[in-house]
C-alpha positions in Angstrom: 111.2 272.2 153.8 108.3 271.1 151.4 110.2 273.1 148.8 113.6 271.5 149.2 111.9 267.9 149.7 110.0 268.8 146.2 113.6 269.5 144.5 115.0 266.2 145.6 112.7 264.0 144.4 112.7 266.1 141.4 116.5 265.7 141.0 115.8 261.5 141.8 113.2 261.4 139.2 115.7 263.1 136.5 118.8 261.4 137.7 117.6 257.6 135.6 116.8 259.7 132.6 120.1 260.8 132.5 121.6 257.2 133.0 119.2 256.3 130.6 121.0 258.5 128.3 124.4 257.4 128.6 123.2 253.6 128.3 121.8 254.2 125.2 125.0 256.4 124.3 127.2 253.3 125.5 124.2 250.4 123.7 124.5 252.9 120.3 128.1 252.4 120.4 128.3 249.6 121.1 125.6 248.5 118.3 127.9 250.8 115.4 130.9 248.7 116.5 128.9 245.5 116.3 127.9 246.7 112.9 131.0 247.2 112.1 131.9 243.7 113.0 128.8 242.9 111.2 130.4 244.3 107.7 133.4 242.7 108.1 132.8 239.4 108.1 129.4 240.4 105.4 133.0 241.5 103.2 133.4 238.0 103.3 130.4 236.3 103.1 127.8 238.2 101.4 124.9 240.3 102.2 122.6 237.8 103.8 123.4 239.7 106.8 122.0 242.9 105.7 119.2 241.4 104.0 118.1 239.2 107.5 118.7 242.6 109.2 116.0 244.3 106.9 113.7 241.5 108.1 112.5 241.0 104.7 115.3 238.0 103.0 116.9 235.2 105.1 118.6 234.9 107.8 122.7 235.4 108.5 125.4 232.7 107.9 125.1 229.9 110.2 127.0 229.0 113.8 129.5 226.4 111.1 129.7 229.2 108.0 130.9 232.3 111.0 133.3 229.6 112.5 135.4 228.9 109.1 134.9 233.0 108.7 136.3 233.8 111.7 139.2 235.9 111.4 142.7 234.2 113.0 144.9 236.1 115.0 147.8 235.7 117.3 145.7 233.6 119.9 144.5 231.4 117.1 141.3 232.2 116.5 137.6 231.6 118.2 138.2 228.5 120.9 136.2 225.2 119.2 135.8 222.3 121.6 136.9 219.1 120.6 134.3 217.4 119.8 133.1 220.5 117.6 136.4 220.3 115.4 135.6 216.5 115.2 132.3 217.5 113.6 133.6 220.1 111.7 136.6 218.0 110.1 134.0 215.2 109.8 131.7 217.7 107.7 134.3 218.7 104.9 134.1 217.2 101.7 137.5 218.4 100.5 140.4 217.5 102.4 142.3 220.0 100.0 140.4 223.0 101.1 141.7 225.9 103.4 139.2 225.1 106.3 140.2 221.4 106.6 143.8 222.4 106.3 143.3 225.5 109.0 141.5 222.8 111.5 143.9 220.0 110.9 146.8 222.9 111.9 144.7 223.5 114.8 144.5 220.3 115.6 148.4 219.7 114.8 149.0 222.8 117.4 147.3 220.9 120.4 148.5 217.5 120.2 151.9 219.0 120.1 151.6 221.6 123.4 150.0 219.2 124.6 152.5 216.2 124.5 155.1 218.8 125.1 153.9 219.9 128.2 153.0 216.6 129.6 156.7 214.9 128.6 158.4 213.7 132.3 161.1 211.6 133.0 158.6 208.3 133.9 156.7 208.8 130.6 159.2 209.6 128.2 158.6 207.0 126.1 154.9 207.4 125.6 155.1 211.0 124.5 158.0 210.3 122.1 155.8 207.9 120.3 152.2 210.4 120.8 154.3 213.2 118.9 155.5 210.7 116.1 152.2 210.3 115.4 151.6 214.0 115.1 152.7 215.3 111.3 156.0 217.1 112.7 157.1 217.8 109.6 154.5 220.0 108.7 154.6 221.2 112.5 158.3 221.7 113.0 157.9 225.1 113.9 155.2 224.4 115.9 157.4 221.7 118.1 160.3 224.1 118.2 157.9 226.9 119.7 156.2 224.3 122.3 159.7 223.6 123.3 161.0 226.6 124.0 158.0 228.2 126.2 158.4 225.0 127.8 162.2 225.2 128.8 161.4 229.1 129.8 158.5 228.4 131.6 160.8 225.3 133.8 164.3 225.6 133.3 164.4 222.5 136.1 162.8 220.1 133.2 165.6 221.3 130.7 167.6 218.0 130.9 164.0 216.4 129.9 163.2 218.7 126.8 166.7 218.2 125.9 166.4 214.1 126.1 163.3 214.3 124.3 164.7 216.4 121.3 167.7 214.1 120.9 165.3 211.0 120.1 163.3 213.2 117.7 166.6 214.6 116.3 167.6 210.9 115.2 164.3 210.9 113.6 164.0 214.0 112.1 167.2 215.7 112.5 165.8 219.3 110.6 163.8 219.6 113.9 166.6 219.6 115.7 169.0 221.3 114.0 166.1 224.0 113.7 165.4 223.9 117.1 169.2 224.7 118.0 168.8 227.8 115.9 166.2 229.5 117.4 167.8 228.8 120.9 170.7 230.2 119.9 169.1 233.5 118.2 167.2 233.4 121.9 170.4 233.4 123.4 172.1 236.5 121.5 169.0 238.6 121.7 168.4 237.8 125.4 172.2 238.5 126.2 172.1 242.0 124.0 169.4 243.3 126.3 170.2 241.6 129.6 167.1 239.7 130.2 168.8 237.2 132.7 165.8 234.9 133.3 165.6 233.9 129.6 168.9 233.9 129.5 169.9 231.4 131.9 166.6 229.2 130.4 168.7 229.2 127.3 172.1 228.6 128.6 170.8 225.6 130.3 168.9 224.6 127.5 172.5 224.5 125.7 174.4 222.8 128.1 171.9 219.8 128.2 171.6 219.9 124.3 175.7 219.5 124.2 175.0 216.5 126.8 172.6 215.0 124.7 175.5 215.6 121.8 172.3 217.6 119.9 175.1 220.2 119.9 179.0 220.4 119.4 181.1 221.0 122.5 182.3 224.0 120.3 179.5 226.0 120.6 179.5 225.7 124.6 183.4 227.1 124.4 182.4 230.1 122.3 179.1 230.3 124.9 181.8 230.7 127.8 184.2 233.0 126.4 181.6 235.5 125.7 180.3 235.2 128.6 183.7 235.5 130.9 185.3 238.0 127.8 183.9 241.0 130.0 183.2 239.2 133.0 180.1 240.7 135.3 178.6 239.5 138.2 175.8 238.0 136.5 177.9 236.7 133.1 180.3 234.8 135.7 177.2 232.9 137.0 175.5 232.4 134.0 179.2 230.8 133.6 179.5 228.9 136.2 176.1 227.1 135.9 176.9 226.1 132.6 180.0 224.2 133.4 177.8 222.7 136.2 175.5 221.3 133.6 177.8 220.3 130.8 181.6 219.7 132.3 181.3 216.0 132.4 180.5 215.9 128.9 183.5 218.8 128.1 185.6 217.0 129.9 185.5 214.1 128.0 184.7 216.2 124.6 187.4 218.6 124.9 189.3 218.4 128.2 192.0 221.1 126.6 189.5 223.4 125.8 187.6 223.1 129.3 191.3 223.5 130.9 191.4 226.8 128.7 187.9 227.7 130.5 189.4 227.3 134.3 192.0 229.1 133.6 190.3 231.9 132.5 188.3 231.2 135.8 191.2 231.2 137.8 192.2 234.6 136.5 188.8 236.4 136.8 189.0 235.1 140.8 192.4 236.6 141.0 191.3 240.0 139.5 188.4 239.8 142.3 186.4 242.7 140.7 183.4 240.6 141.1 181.1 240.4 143.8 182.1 238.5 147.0 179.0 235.8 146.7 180.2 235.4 142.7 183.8 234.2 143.7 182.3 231.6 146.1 181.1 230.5 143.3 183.8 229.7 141.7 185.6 228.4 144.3 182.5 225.8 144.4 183.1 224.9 140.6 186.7 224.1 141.2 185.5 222.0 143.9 183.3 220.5 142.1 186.0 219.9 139.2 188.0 218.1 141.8 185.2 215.4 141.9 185.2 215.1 138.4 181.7 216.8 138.3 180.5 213.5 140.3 177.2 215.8 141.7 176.6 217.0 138.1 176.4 213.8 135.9 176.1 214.7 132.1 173.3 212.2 131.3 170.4 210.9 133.6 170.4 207.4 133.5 166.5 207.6 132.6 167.2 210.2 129.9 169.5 207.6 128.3 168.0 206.9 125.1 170.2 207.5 122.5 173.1 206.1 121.5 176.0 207.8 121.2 177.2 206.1 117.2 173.1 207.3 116.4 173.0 210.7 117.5 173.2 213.1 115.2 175.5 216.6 116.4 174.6 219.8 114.4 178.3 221.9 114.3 176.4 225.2 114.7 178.3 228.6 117.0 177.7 231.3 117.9 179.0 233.4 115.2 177.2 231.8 112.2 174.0 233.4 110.2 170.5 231.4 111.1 167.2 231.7 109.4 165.4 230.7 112.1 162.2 230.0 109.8 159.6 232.2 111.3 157.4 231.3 108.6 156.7 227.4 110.1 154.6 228.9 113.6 152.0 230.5 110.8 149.1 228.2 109.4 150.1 228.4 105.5 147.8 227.1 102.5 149.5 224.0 101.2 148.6 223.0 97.2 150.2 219.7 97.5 148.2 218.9 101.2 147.4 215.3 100.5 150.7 214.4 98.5 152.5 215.9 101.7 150.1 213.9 104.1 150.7 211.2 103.0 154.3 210.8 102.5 153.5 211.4 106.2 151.9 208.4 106.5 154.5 206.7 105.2 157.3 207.7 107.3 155.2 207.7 110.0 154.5 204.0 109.5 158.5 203.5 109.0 159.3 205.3 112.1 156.5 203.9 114.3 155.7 200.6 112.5 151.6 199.2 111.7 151.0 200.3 115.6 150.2 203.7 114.3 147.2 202.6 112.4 146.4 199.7 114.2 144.0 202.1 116.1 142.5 203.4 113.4 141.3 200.1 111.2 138.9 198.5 112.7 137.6 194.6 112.4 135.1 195.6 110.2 134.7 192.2 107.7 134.0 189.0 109.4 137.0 187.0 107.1 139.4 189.1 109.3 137.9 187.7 111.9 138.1 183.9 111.3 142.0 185.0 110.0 142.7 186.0 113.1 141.4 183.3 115.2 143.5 180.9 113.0 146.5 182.9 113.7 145.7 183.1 117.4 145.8 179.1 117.2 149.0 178.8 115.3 151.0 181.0 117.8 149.2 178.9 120.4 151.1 176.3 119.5 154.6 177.8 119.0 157.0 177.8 121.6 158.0 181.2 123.0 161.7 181.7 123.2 162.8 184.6 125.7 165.8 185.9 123.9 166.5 188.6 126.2 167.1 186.6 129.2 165.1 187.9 131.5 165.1 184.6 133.5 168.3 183.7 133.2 169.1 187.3 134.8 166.6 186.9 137.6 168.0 183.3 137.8 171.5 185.1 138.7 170.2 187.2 141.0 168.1 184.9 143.0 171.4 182.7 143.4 173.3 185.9 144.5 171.1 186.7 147.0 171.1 183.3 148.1 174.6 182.9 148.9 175.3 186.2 150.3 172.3 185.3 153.0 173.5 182.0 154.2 176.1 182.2 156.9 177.5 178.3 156.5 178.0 176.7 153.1 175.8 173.7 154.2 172.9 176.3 155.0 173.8 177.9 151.3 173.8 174.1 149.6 170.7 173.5 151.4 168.9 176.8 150.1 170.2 176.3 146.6 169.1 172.7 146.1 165.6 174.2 147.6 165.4 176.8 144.3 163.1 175.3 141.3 165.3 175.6 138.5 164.3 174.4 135.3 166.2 171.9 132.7 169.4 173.6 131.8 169.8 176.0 134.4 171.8 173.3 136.8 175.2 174.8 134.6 174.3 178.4 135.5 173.9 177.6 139.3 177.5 176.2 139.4 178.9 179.2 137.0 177.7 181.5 139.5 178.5 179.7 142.9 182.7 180.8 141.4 181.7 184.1 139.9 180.4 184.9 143.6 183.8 183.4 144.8 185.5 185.6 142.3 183.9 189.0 143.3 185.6 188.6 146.8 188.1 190.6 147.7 189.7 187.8 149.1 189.1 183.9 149.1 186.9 182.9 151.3 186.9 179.2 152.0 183.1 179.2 152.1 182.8 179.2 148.2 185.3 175.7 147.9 183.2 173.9 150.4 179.9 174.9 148.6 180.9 173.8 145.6 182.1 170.5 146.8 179.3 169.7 148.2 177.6 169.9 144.7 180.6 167.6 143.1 179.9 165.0 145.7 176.0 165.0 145.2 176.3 164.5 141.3 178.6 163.1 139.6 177.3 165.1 136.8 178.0 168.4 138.8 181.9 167.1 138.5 181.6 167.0 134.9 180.6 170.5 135.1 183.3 172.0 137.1 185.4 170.3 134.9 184.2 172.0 131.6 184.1 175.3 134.3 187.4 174.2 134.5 188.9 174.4 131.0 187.1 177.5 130.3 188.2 179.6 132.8 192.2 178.1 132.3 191.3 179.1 128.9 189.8 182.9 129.6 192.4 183.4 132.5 194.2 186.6 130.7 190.6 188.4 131.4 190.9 188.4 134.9 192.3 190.4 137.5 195.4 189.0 139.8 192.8 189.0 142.7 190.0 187.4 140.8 192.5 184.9 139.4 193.8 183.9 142.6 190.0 183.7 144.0 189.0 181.0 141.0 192.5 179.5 141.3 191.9 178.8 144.9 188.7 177.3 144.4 189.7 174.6 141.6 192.4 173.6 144.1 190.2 173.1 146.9 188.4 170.9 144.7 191.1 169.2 143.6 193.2 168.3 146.9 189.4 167.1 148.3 189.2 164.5 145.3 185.7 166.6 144.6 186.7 166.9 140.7 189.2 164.3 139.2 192.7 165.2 138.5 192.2 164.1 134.5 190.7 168.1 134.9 195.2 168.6 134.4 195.4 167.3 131.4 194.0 170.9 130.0 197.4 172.6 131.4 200.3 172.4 128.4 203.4 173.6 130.7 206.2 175.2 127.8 206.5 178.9 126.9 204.6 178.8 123.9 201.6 177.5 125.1 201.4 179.5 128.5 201.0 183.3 129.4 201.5 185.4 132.1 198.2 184.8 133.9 198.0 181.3 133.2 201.3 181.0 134.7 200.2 182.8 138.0 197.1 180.3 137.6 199.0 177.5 137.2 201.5 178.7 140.5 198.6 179.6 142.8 197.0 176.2 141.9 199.5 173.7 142.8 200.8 176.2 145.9 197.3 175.3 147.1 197.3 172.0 147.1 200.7 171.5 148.2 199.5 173.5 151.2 197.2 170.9 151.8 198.3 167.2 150.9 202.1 168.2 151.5 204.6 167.6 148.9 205.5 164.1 149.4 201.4 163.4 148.5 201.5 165.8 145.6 204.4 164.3 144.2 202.6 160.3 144.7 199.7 161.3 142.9 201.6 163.3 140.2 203.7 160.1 139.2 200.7 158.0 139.4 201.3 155.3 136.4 197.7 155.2 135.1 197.4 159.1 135.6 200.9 159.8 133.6 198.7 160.4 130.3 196.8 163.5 131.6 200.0 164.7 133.2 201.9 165.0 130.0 201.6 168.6 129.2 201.8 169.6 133.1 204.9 167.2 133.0 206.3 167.3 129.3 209.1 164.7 128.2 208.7 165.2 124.5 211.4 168.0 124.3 214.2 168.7 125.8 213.2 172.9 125.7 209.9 171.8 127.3 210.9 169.7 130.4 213.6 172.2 131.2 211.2 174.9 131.2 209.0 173.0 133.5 211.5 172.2 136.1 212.5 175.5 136.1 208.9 177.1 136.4 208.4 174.0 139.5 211.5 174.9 141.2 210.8 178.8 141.2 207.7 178.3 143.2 209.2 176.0 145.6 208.0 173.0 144.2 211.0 171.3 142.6 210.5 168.0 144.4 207.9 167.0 141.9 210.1 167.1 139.2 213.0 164.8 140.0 211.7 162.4 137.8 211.7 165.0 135.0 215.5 165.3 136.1 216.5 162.2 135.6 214.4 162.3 132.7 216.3 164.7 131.0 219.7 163.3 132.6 219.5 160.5 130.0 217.9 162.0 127.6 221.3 162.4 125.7 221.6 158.4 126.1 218.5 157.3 124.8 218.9 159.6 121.9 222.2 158.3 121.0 220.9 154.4 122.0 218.4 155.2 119.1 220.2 155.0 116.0 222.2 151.9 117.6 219.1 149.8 118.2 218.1 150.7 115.0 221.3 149.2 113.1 221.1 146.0 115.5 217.6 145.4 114.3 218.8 145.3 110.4 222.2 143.0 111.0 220.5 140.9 113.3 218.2 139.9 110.1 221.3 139.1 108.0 223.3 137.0 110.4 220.3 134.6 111.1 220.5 133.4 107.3 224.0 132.6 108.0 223.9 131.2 111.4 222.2 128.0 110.3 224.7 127.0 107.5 228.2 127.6 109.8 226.7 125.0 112.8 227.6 122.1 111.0 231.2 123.4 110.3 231.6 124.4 113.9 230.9 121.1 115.1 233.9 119.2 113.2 236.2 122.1 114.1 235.5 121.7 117.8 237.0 117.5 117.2 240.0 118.7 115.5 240.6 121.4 117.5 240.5 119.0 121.0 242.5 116.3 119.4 245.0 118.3 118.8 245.3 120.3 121.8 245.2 117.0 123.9 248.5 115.6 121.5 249.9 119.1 122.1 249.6 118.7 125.8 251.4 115.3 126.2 254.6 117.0 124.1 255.1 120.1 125.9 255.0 118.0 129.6 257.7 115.7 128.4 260.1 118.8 127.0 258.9 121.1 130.2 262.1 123.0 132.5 262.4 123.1 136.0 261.8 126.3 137.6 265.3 128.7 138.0 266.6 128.4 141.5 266.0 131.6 143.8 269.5 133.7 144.6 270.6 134.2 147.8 270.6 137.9 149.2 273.9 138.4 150.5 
């Protein structure tokens, strides 16, 4: 026992000299390959290491020498905080040298993952500007590689990356146009080995880009026929999810070519070597076709930033040869760094304006200062002039919401005398109390009586709705027949409630020259309406009203014959011909007082002759009169002396 108790503790004590051993084995290595390390950057920078190593000469390069040493590799280097590469950047005397230029990349890297991976929906607008700021002309490659490990590492956000490339492709369009190349290089390699998860990024990516109009429609047709050209399970879906994403846009783009793409659907169902849960599929896309892709809207309203005459659409496909330019993700060594930096700056200020270095000047000299305040004091006392209506729209809506809340018109007058509206606005109020009358989809009564109540208040309100009047006789061809009837309606009830004066007629010139077809069916509903209401005989009273005949001469036209006929004709076809006997007789003697015309005319010029004459022949008249009884009284005396008896009747046997 003593023996084997003696070996054990013998073995214990010899078991640490032998992990001793391999430690220093493992620490010698370990020291040869830090050695080694040691030479390699001593290649570059001298031998003070060997000579601090000997103890003897001075010590090694410093923490800021080892860090513009360091060797770069795929990861970018050694990681330098922030405030570090401030330092460092801060620290360089030549902007032109290759360690400014390697930490400005650096730099130039971050602020463009970063922005890219921070872009949403809400913040869109923020990011577009941060990455403006960022030199993405130098960085293009670097933006196009962000984006892409973006969209494969969240195809869901690929309507986002795709909205935020089309604003920078109106910018800069060689971003875009080089983005669009690598995504398409993705998409053949990915395809070629049947990685499906990239694949489907990429196909996605496509169909939002052709949304965006980044990309032509022709490039998602050449997309889908090779993918349904030898049609698998998974080609059909990767299919099928593109039309999802990008058929409202095809369908407007190329409907014939999209038609092309169903049928070609249509056949690969019918040939049903696909899987079961693959056809459903497509039975869900034709469904969804019959909608007119209404689940599947080509552009988010909140993605909505370009327009469509400013976009800019790269006409690249499938087949073409792409550089995809490689070469722009690796830092280069630029001779011209400060030339290119700042013709930067300058675009940079023409895409983003002063605000881009309004952080970076500060208020440094007191004149500034005292400028400023002067300024300050001078837009003090200008006027600010909203010219994009904000109030008038809130103005609008408040009004809406007014009227559609009130369940009597008296309740709505009330509430909409109650609103503070400022100088000006009074017009608006009574604009929109007839466009809410309008937007009905029949009249409602409610709307009249509202609006004669405001007539009755003011007579300045009457005024209004007469201008209202002669604008919307004058705009009637915009409207529809419903709308039309709705406005037409409400004039009349205006009209027959003596609200608005009946001078408002004098705007109407019944002939066909002067009239269309709406203004016709205006003119129809509006005296139909009122008829309905004071009855003919009243209509026809107030329409031959002597000291109202002057504003009823184009409703009631007697200056040509062609006119009044056409408006007793247009009266009697709407069952109102009693109002236009007048006109009838009117035109009755027209003929008459045409020919009377030239008559009263000659009268008036032989009238002025025989007045000279008239004065001379009275004299003469007078002494012919004697004679002429003298003679007849001696002539009468004769003829009763020599007068015969009357002959005797004969007797009828």
């Amino acid at each position: 026992s003593s023996s084997s108790s003696s070996s054990s503790a013998s073995s214990r004590s010899q078991s640490p000299k032998r992990d001793s051993g391999k430690g220093e084995e493992l620490g010698g290595r370990d020291g040869d390959d830090g050695g080694d390390r040691d030479r390699r950057v001593d290649e570059d920078g001298g031998e003070g290491a060997a000579d601090g190593a000997a103890g003897g000469g001075p010590r090694g390069p410093s923490h800021m020498e080892r860090s513009k040493m360091m060797p770069v590799g795929k990861a970018g280097g050694a990681y330098v905080p922030p405030f570090r590469l401030k330092q460092m950047q801060a620290e360089m005397e030549s902007k032109a040298s290759p360690e400014y230029q390697r930490l400005t990349w650096e730099a130039l890297k971050k602020g463009i993952n970063g922005n890219v991976n921070k872009v949403t929906k809400t913040n869109m607008t923020t990011i577009i500007q941060d990455l403006l700021k960022e030199n993405l002309v130098r960085g293009r490659g670097l933006y196009c590689r962000s984006v892409m490990k973006a969209v494969l590492a969240s195809p869901g956000f690929a309507n986002v990356y795709a909205a935020l490339t089309a604003v920078i492709n109106t910018k800069l369009p060689e971003n875009g146009e080089t983005l669009l190349k690598r995504v398409i290089m993705q998409f053949r390699r990915s395809y070629k080995r049947n990685d499906k998860p990239v694949c489907t990024a990429m196909v996605k990516f496509i169909a939002h880009l052709i949304n965006q109009q980044v990309a032509h429609e022709i490039l998602g047709l050449q997309l889908l026929t090779v993918l349904l050209e030898k049609p698998t399970d998974d080609s059909v879906e990767l299919a099928v999810s593109f039309v999802k994403e990008s058929g409202a846009a095809m369908m407007q783009l190329s409907p014939q070519g999209l038609h092309a793409i169903f049928e070609r659907f249509r056949g690969v169902l019918h040939e049903g070597s696909i899987d079961k849960r693959v056809q459903y599929m497509i039975e869900g896309l034709f469904a969804v076709r019959k909608t007119s892709f209404a689940e599947f809207p080509a552009v988010d309203e909140a993605l909505d930033l370009v327009d469509s005459d400013d976009q800019i659409t790269h006409e690249l496909s499938l087949d073409d040869a792409m550089d995809p330019e490689p070469v722009l993700d690796v830092f280069h060594l630029d001779d011209k760094f400060e030339e290119h930096e700042e013709q930067w700056a300058a675009l940079r200020k023409e895409l983003l304006g002063d605000e881009s270095e309004s952080g970076e000047d500060g208020d440094d000299d007191e004149e500034d200062e005292s400028d400023s305040e002067d300024e300050k004091a001078v837009v003090q006392q200008q006027e600010i002039q909203d010219q994009t209506e904000t109030d008038l729209v809130n103005l609008r809506r408040t009004i809406y919401l007014t009227i559609q809340s009130s369940m009597q018109a008296d309740e709505a007058a009330h509430k909409l005398l109650s609103l503070q509206t400022k100088d000006g606005q009074e017009r608006e109020l009574l604009r929109m109390i007839i466009e809410c009358g309008i937007q009905e989809k029949s009249y409602m009564k409610f709307y009249g009586v509202v609006a004669e109540r405001f007539c009755k208040l003011k007579k300045e309100n009457a005024e209004t709705f007469d201008e209202l009047f002669a604008q919307y006789y004058a705009t009637v061809h915009r409207l529809e027949t419903n709308k039309l009837r709705n406005v037409a309606k409400i004039f009349a009830h205006l009209l027959h409630t003596d609200s608005m004066p009946w001078t408002v007629l004098e705007y109407i010139r019944l002939n066909e020259e002067e009239t269309t077809s709406s203004s016709r069916i205006f003119i129809k509903i509006l005296f139909q309406e009122i008829s309905e209401f004071l009855g003919l005989p009243k209509l026809k009273e107030r329409l031959e009203d002597k000291f109202m005949l002057q504003y009823f001469e184009g409703l009631l036209p007697r200056d040509n014959p062609r006119n009044t006929r056409f408006a007793i004709n247009f009266f009697t076809s709407i069952g109102l011909g009693g109002i236009t006997e007048e006109l009838r007789a009117h035109l009755k003697n027209m003929p008459k007082m045409i020919m009377q015309r030239p008559q009263s005319s000659s009268e008036s010029d032989s009238s002025s002759s025989s007045s000279s004459s008239s004065s001379s022949s009275s004299s003469s008249s007078s002494d012919s009169d004697s004679s002429s009884s003298s003679s007849s009284s001696s002539s009468s005396g004769s003829s009763s002396g020599k007068r015969k008896p009357p002959p005797k009747k004969q007797r009828r046997d």
